[in-house]
C-alpha positions as CSV (number, residue, x, y, z in Angstrom):
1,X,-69.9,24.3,-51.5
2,X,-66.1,25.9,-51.8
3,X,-66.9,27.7,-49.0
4,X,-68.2,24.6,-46.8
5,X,-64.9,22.7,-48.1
6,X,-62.4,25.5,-47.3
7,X,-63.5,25.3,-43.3
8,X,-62.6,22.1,-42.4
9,X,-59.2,23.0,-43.7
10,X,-58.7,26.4,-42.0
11,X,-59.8,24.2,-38.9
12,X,-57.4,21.9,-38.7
13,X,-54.7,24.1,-39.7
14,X,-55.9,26.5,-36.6
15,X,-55.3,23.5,-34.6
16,X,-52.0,22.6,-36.2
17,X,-50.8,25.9,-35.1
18,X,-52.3,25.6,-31.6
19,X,-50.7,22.5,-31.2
20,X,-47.5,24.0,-32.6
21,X,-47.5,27.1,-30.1
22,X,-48.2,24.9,-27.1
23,X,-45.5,22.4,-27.7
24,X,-43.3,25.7,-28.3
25,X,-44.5,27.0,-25.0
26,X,-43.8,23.5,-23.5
27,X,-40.4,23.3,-25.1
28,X,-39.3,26.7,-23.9
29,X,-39.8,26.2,-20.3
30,X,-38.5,22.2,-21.0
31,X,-35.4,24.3,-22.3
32,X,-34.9,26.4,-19.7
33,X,-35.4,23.6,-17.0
34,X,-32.7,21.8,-19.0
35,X,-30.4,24.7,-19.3
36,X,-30.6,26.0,-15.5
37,X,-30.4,22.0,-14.3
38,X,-27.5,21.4,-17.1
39,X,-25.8,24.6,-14.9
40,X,-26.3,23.3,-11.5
41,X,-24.9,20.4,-12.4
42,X,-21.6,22.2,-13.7
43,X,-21.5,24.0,-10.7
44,X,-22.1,20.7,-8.7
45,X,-19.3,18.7,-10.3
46,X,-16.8,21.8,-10.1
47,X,-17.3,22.3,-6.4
48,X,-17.1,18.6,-5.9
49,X,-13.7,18.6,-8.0
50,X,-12.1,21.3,-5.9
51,X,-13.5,19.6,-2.7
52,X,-12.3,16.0,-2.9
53,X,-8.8,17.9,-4.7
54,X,-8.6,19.4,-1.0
55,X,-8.2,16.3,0.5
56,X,-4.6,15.5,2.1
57,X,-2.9,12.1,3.2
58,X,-3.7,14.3,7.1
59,X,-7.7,13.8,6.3
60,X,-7.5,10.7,5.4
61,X,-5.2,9.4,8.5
62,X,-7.4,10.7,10.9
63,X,-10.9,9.3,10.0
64,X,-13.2,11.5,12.1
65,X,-11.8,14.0,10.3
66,X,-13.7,17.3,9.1
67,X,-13.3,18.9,5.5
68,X,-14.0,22.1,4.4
69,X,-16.1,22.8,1.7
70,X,-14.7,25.8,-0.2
71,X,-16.7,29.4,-0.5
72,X,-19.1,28.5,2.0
73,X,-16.6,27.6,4.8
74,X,-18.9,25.0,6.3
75,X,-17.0,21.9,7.8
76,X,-18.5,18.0,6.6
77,X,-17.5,15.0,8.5
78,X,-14.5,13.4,5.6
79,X,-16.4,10.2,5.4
80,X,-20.0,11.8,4.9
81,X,-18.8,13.5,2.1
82,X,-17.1,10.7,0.1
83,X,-20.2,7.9,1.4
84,X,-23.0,10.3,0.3
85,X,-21.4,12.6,-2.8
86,X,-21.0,9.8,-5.1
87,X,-24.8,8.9,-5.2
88,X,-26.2,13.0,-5.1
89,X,-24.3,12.7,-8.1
90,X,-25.6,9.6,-9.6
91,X,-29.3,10.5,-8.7
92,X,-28.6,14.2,-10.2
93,X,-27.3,13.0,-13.2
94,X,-30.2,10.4,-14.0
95,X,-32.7,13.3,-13.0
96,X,-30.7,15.2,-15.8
97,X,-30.7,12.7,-18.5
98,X,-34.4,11.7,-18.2
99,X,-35.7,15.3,-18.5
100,X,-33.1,15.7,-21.5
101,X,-34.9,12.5,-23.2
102,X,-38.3,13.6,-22.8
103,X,-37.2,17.3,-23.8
104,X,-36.0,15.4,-26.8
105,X,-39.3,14.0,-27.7
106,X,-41.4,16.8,-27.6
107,X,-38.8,18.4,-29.5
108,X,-39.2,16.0,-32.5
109,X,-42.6,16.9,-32.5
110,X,-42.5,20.2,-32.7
111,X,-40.0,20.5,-35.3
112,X,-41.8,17.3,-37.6
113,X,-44.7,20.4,-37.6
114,X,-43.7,22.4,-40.0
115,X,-40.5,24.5,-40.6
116,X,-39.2,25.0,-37.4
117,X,-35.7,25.7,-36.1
118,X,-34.0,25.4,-32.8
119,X,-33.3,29.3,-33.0
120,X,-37.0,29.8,-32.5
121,X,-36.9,28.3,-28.8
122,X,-35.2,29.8,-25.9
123,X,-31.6,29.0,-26.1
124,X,-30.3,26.1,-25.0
125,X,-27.2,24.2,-26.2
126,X,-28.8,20.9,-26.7
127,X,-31.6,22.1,-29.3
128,X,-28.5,23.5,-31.6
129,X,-26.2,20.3,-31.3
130,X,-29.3,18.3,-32.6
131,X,-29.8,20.3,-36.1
132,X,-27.8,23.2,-36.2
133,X,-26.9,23.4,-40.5
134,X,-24.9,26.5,-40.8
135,X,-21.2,25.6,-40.0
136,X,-20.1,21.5,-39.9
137,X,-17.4,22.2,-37.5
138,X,-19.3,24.4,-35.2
139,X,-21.8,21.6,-35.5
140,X,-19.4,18.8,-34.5
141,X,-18.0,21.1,-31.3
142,X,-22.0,20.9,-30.4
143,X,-22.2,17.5,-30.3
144,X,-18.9,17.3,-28.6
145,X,-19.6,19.6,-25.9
146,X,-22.9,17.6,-25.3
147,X,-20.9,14.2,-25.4
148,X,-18.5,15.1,-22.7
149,X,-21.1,17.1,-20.4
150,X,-24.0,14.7,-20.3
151,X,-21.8,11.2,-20.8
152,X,-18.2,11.6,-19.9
153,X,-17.8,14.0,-17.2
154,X,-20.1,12.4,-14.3
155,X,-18.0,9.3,-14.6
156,X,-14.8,11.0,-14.6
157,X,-15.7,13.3,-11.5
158,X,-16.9,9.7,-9.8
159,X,-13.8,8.0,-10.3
160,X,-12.0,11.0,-9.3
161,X,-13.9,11.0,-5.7
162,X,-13.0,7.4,-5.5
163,X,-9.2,7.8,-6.7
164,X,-8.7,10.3,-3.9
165,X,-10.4,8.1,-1.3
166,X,-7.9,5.5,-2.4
167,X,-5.9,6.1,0.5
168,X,-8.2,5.3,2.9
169,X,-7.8,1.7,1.9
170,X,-11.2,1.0,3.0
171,X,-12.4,-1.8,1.1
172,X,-16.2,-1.8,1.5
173,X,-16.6,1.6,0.7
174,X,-13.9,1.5,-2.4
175,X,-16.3,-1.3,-3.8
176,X,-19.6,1.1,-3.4
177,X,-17.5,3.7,-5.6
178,X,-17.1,1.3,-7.7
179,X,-20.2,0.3,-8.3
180,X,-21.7,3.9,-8.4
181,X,-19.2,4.8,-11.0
182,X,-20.8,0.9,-12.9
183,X,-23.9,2.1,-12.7
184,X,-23.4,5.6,-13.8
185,X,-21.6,4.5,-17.1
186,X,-24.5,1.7,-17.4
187,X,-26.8,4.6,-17.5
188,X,-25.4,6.9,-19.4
189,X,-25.1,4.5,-22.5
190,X,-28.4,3.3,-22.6
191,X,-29.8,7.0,-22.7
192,X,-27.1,7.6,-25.0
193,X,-28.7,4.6,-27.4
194,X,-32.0,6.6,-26.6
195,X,-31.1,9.5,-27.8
196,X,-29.4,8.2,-30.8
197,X,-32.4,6.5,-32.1
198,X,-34.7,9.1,-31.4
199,X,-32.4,11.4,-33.6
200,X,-32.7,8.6,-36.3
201,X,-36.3,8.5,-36.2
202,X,-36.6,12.8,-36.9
203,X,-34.3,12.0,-39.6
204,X,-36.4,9.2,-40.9
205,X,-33.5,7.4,-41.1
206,X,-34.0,3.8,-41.5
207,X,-30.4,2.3,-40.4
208,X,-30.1,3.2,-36.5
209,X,-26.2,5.0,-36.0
210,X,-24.7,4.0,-32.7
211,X,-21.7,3.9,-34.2
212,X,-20.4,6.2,-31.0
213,X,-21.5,3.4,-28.4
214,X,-18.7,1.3,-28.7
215,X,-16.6,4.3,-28.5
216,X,-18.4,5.0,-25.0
217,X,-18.2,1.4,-23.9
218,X,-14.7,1.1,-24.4
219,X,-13.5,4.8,-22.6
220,X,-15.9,3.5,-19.6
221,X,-14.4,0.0,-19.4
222,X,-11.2,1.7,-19.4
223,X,-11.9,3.8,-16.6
224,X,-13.3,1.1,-14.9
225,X,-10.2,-1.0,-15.6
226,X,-8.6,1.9,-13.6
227,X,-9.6,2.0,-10.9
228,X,-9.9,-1.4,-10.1
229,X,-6.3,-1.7,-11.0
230,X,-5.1,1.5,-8.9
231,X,-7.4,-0.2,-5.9
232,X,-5.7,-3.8,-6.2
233,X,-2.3,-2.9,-7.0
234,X,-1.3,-1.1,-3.6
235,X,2.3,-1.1,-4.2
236,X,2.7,0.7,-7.5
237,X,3.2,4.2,-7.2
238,X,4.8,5.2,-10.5
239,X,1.4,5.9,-11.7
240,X,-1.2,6.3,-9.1
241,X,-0.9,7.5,-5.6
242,X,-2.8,4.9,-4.1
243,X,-1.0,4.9,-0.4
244,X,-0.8,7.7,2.5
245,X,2.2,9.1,2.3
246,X,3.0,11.4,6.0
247,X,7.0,11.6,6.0
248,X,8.5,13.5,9.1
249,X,5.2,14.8,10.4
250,X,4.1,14.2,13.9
251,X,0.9,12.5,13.8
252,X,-1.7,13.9,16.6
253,X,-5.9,13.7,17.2
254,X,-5.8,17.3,17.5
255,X,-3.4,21.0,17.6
256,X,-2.9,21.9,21.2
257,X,-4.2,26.1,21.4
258,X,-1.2,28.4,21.0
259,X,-1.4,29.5,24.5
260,X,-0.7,26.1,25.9
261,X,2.3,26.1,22.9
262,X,3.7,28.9,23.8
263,X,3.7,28.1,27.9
264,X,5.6,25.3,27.0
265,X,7.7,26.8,24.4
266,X,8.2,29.3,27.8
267,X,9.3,26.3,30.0
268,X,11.7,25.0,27.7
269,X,9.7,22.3,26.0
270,X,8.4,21.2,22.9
271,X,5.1,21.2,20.9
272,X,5.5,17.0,21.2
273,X,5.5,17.8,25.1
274,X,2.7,19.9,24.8
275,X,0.5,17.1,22.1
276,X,1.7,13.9,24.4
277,X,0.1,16.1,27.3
278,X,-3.2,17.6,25.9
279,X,-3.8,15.4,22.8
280,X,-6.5,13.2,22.8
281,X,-5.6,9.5,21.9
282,X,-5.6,9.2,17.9
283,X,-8.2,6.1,17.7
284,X,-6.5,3.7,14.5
285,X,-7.8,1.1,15.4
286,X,-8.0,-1.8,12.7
287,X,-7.2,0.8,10.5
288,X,-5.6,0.1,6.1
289,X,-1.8,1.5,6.7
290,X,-0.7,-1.3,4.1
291,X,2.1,0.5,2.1
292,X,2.0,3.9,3.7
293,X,5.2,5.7,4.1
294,X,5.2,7.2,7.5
295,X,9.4,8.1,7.4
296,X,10.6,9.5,10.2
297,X,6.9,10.1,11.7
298,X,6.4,10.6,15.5
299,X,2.9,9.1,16.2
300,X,1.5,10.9,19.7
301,X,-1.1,8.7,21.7
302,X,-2.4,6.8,19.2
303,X,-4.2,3.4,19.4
304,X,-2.9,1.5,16.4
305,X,-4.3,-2.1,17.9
306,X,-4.7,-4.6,15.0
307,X,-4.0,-1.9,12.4
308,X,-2.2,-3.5,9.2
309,X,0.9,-2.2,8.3
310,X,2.1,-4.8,5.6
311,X,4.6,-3.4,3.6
312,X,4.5,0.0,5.2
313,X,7.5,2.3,5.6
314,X,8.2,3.0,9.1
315,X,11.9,3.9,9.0
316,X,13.3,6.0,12.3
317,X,9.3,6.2,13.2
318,X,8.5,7.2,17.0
319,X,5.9,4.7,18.4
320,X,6.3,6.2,21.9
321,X,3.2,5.8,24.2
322,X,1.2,4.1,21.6
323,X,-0.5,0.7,21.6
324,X,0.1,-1.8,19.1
325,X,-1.2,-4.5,20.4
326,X,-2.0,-7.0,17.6
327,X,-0.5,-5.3,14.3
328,X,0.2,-6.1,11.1
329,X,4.5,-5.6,10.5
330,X,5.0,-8.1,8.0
331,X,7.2,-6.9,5.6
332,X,6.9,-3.8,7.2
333,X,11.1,-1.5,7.0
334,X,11.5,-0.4,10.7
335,X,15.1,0.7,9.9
336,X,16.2,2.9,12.8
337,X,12.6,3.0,14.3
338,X,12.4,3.5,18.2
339,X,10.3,0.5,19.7
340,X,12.1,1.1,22.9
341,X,9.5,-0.4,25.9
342,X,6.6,-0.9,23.4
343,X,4.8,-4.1,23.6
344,X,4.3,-5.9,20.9
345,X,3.1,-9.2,22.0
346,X,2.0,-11.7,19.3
347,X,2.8,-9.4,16.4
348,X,3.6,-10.1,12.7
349,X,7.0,-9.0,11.9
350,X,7.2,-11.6,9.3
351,X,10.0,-10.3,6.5
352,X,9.9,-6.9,8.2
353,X,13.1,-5.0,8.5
354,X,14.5,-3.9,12.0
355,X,18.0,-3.2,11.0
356,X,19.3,-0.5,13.8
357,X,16.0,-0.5,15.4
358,X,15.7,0.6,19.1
359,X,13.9,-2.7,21.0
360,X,15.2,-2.1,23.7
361,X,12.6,-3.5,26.9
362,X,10.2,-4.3,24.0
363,X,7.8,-7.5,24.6
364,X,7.8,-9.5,21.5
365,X,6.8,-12.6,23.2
366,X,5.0,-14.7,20.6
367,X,6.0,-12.6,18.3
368,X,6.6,-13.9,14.3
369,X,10.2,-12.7,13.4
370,X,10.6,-15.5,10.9
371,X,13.2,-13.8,8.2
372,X,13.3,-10.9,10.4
373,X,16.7,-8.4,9.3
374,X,18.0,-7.2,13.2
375,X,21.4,-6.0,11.8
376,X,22.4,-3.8,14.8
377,X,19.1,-4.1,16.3
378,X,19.3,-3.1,20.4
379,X,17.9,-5.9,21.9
380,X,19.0,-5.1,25.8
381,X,15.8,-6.3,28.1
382,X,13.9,-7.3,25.3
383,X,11.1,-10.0,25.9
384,X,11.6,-12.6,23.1
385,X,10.0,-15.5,24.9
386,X,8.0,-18.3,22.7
387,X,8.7,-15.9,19.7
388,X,9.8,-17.5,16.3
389,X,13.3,-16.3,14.9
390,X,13.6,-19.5,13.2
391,X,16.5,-19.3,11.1
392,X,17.1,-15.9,11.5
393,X,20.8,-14.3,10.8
394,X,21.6,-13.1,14.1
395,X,25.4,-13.4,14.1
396,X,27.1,-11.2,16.5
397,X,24.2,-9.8,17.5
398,X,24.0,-8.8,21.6
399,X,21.6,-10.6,23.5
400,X,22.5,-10.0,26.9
401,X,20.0,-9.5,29.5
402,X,17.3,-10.7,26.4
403,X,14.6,-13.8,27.8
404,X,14.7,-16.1,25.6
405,X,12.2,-18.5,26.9
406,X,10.8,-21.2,24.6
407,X,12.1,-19.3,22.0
408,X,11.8,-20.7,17.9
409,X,15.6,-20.5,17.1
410,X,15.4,-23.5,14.9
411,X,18.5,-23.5,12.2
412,X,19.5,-19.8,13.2
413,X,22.9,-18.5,12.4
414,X,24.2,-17.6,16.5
415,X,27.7,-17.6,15.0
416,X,29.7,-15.4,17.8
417,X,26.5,-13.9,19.3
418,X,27.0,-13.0,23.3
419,X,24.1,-15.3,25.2
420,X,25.7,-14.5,28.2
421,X,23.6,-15.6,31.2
422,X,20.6,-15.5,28.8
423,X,17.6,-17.7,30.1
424,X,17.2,-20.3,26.9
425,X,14.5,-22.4,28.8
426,X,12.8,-24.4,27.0
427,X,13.9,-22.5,23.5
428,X,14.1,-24.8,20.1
429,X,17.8,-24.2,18.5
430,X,17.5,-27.4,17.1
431,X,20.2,-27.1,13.7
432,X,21.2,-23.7,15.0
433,X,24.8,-22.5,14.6
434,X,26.0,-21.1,17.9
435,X,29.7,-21.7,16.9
436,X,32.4,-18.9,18.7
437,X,29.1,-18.0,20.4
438,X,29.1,-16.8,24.3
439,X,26.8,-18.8,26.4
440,X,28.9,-18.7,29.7
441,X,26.2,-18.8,32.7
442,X,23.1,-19.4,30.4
443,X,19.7,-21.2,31.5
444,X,19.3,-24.1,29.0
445,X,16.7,-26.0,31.2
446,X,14.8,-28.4,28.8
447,X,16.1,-26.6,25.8
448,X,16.5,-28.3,22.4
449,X,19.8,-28.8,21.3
450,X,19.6,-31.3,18.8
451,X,22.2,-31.2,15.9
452,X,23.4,-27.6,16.9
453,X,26.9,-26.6,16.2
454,X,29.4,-25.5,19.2
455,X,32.8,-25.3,18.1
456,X,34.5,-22.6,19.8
457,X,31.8,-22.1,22.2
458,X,32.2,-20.7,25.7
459,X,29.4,-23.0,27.7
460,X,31.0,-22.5,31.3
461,X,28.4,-23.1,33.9
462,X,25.9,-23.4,31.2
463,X,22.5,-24.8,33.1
464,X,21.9,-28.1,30.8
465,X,19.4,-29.5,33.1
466,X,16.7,-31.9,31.3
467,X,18.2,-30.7,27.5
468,X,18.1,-32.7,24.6
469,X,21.6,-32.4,23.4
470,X,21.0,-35.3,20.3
471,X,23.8,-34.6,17.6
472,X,25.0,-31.8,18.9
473,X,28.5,-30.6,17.1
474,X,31.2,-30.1,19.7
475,X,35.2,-30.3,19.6
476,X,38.5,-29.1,21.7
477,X,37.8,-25.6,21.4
478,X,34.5,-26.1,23.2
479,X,34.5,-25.1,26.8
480,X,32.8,-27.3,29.1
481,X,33.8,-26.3,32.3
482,X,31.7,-26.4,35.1
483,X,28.0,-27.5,33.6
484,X,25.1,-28.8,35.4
485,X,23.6,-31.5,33.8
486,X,20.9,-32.9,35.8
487,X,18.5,-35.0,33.6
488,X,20.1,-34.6,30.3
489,X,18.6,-36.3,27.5
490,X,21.3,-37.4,24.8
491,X,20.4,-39.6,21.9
492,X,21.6,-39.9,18.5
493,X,18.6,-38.9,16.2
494,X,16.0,-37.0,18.4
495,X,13.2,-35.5,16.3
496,X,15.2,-34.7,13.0
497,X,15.0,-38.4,11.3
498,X,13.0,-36.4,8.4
499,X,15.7,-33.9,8.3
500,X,18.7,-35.0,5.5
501,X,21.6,-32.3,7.0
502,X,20.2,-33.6,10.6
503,X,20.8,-37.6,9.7
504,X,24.4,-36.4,8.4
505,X,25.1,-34.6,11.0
506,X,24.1,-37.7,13.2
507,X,26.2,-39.9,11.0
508,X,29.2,-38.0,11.6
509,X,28.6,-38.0,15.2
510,X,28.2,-41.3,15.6
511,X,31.5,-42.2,13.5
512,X,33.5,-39.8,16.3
513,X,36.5,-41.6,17.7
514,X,37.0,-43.0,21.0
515,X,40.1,-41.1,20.9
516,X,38.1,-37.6,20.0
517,X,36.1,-37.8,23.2
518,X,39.0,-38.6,24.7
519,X,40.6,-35.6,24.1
520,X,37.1,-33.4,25.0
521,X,37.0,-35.5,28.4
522,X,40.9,-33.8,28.7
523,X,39.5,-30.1,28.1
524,X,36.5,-30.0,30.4
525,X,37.9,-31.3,33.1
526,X,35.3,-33.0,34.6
527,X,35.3,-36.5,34.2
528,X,31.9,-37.5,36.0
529,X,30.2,-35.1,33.3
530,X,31.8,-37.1,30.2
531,X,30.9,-40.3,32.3
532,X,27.4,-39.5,32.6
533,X,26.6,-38.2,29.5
534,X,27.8,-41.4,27.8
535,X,25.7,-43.4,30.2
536,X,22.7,-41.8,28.6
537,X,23.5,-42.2,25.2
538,X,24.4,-46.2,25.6
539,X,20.9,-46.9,27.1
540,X,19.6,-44.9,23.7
541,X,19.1,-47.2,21.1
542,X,20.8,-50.6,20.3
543,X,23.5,-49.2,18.0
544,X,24.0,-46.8,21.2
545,X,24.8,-49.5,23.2
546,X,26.9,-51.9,20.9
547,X,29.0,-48.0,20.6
548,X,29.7,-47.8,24.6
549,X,29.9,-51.7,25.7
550,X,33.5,-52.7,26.0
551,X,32.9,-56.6,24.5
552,X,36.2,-58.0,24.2
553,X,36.5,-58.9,20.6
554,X,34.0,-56.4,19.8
555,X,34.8,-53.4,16.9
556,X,34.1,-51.0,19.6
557,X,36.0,-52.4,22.1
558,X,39.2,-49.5,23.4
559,X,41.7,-50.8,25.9
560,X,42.3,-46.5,26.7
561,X,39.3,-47.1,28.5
562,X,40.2,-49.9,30.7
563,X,42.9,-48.0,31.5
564,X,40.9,-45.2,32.8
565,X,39.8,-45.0,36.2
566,X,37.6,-42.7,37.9
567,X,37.1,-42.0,41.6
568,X,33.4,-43.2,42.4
569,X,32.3,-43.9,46.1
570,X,34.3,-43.7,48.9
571,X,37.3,-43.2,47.1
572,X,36.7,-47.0,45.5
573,X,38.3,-46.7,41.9
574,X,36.4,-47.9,38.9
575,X,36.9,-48.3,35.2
576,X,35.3,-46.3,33.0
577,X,34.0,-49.0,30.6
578,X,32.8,-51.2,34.0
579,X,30.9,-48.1,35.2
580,X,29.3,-48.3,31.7
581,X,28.5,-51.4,32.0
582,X,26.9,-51.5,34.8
583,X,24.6,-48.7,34.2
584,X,23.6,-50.7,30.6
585,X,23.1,-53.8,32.6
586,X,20.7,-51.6,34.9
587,X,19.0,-49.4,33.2
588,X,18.7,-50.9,29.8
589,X,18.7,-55.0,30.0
590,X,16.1,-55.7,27.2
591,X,19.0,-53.8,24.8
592,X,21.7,-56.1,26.0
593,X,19.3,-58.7,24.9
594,X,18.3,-57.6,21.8
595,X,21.8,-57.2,21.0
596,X,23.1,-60.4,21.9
597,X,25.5,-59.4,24.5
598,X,24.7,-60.5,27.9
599,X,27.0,-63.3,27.5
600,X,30.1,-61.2,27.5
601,X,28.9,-59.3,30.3
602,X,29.8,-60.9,34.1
């Protein structure tokens, strides 16, 4: 009977060993896989390091741009490589970490069998990390080593692919590195937790250790923190270079071949020559430039239409022969920039700074300058027309031969600007300041003139026909000589009854002094323009009228003007307050009658 009971044993110990040897034979070749994919992905993650650290501000500017991958020499298209990297590595690293889980459970299997070590199986730095005894500290490097490869460093080399695309500011794809580099640290902790409980299982441990999950969580939210703080914050670049930065380059599609160089270098011209000759255009169209520092840049047959330059610096930059139709300046510093003939029509120059810059024959009709800085800006020939400079600084500034047509001017500072034979038609400087300001031979056909201030200024044969001249500011420095004003429209509040400064300035207006106008009536020489004007402004309004109607008994009532005579037709003399009269009783009866006064009239 021994012998009959001893076989079953030797049986199933013959298959304990079987079982042993093949889950050796399958670990060996699981650790080799492991090993050699564990390598690749090195390799991978280094060649991607060195490839996206080869990308320049240049790459990025140019979108169809080609990068070279290093060693091989091959050329990528610059976008291929940051769209399609990100996810090889994702799908890579998830191939990685699912053949090191099941590695790991065959591995507890095999070493629950008996007395087994990890130095029986081919080499491979995982097995050791897992129950390697000898030396604590070598031990701990293990698990290190295995913690940075297989958890850490894939995130890190995705956020660096997307913290050098940065630039780029392209928001759809910034949002897909985002979300790789989400789903990458997603993965990697829950095969972490995997791992971690499998260990505790060969252990026979009964309390699961995670303890080193919240230590991932937190580095990945960090990371992720990161990036979406280096994306959103564009401006800050203390920390993060988040913006292109291309100071005193000249920016081209392409490099002209050095024999075409060198003929023009032979001719006495330049390489710009030679690139504004045999470039092809640079297509930027609707192109991220928000913040971009482009100093002293020359940019050579580009197409920049509706690319956003918010915030960008573009000091002493050369737009020649470029389009810009529909761009993005607000904010933008064009210090010393040369705009010179470049059309601009309709274009955001909201807060932008233009101080010194060359506009000369530019076309920034429609254009927003609204707190616009032209400090010894060139304006000669520009096209300004229906733009808004609304209360703009613009004192001193040179505006001759500039068209100013329907033109926001609203509460700008004019203050001894030359206007000289400007055309104003139609233009709003309702509340502007155009004191000492030169405006001899200007077009102010149906401009608004309401509440505007014009001491000192020089409006000899000024074109006044159909204006709105309510409140205006005028006094005896004002020069009025020789004006055309066919059609004026005077009256003592026009459109700024909301406006507090406007109803002041009105107030003080209307509380002028007979004697006051009398002494403006002295300096411009033309009596049958002072007559007319106040013709219009008794037919305003009711208190208008009461102003300019010589009632005997009357507060407003001036004997000066009885006195004054004026020649009318055919040499026929008449009073100045009868002419008035008569135009009232004329033009405006139902205000006579409102007033009460048609029964001190004839």
């Amino acid at each position: 009977m021994s012998e009959t009971e001893t076989k079953p044993v030797d049986t199933t110990k013959a298959e304990v060993e079987l079982i042993e040897k093949k889950l050796k034979e399958s670990l060996d070749k699981s650790s080799s896989y492991n090993r050699n994919m564990l390598t690749i992905f090195l390799g991978i993650i280094v060649y991607v390091f060195i490839t996206a650290a080869t990308t320049t501000d240049k790459l990025l500017l140019i979108g169809n741009s080609m990068i070279k991958l290093p060693i091989i020499g091959y050329e990528v298209p610059l976008l291929y490589f940051y769209k399609y990297t990100p996810v090889i590595i994702l799908i890579f690293h998830l191939n990685l970490l699912i053949n090191l889980s099941l590695h790991f459970e065959n591995f507890i299997q095999w070493f629950n069998l008996g007395e087994n070590k990890p130095s029986y199986l081919t080499p491979f730095v995982f097995n050791y990390s897992i129950s390697y005894k000898q030396s604590l500290l070598f031990e701990k490097f293990l698990r290190l080593f295995i913690m940075v490869v297989y958890y850490i460093l894939p995130i890190y080399i995705l956020m660096w692919i997307a913290y050098k695309f940065l630039p780029y500011h392209d928001i759809t794809i910034s949002i897909y590195h985002n979300s790789i580099v989400t789903i990458d640290g997603v993965i990697s902790i829950l095969f972490y937790l995997q791992i971690k409980i499998l260990y505790n299982d060969m252990m026979q441990s009964q309390l699961i250790d995670i303890s080193g999950i919240p230590k991932i969580m937190i580095l990945f939210s960090w990371l992720i923190f990161c990036i979406v703080f280096v994306f959103q914050n564009k401006t800050d670049e203390k920390l993060f270079h988040t913006n292109i930065s291309l100071s005193n380059r000249t920016i081209a599609s392409n490099e002209v071949s050095d024999i075409i160089l060198h003929y023009y270098l032979f001719i006495g011209q330049t390489k710009e020559d030679a690139l504004r000759t045999h470039a092809e255009t640079l297509d930027l169209r609707k192109r991220d430039f928000s913040y971009a520092d482009f100093n002293h840049s020359k940019f050579i047959k580009a197409d920049l239409s509706d690319t956003n330059f918010e915030g960008a610096i573009l000091t002493g930059v050369d737009f020649k022969d470029t389009i810009l139709k529909g761009i993005n300046l607000e904010r933008a510093n064009l210090s010393g920039a040369n705009l010179k003939g470049i059309s601009l029509y309709g274009v955001n120059l909201n807060r932008a700074i233009l101080t010194n810059t060359n506009l000369e024959r530019a076309n920034l009709s429609g254009a927003n300058l609204e707190r616009v800085d032209l400090t010894g800006a060139n304006l000669e020939g520009v096209d300004l027309s229906w733009a808004n400079l609304e209360s703009l600084k613009l004192s001193k500034i040179n505006f001759k031969g500039t068209i100013l047509r329907g033109t926001h001017l609203e509460g700008a500072d004019l203050t001894g600007a030359n206007l000289e034979g400007v055309d104003l038609s139609g233009a709003y400087l309702n509340g502007a300041t155009l004191s000492e300001t030169n405006l001899k031979g200007a077009i102010l056909r149906n401009t608004y003139l309401e509440g505007v201030r014009l001491r000192g200024t020089n409006l000899e044969g000024v074109d006044l026909s159909g204006a709105h001249l309510s409140c205006w500011h005028i006094d005896n420095t004002t020069t009025l000589k020789g004006i055309y004003y066919d059609n004026i429209n005077i009256s003592n509040k026009g459109s700024f009854e909301s406006n507090a400064e406007a109803l002041r300035q009105c107030e003080l207006y209307g509380a002028k002094s007979k004697d006051e106008l009398w002494e403006l009536l002295d300096i411009s020489k033309d009596p049958r323009l002072f007559l007319d004007i106040n013709k219009k402004m008794a037919c305003d309004n009711t208190t208008m009228t009461k102003r300019f109607i010589s009632a005997k008994g009357s507060s407003w009532y001036s004997p000066k003007y009885d006195e004054f005579y004026i020649n009318y037709d055919n040499n026929k003399k008449v009073s100045f307050n009868y002419e008035i009269e008569r135009h009232v009783k004329e033009n405006c009866p139902k205000l006579l009658k409102s007033i009460e006064l048609r029964k001190v009239m004839w």
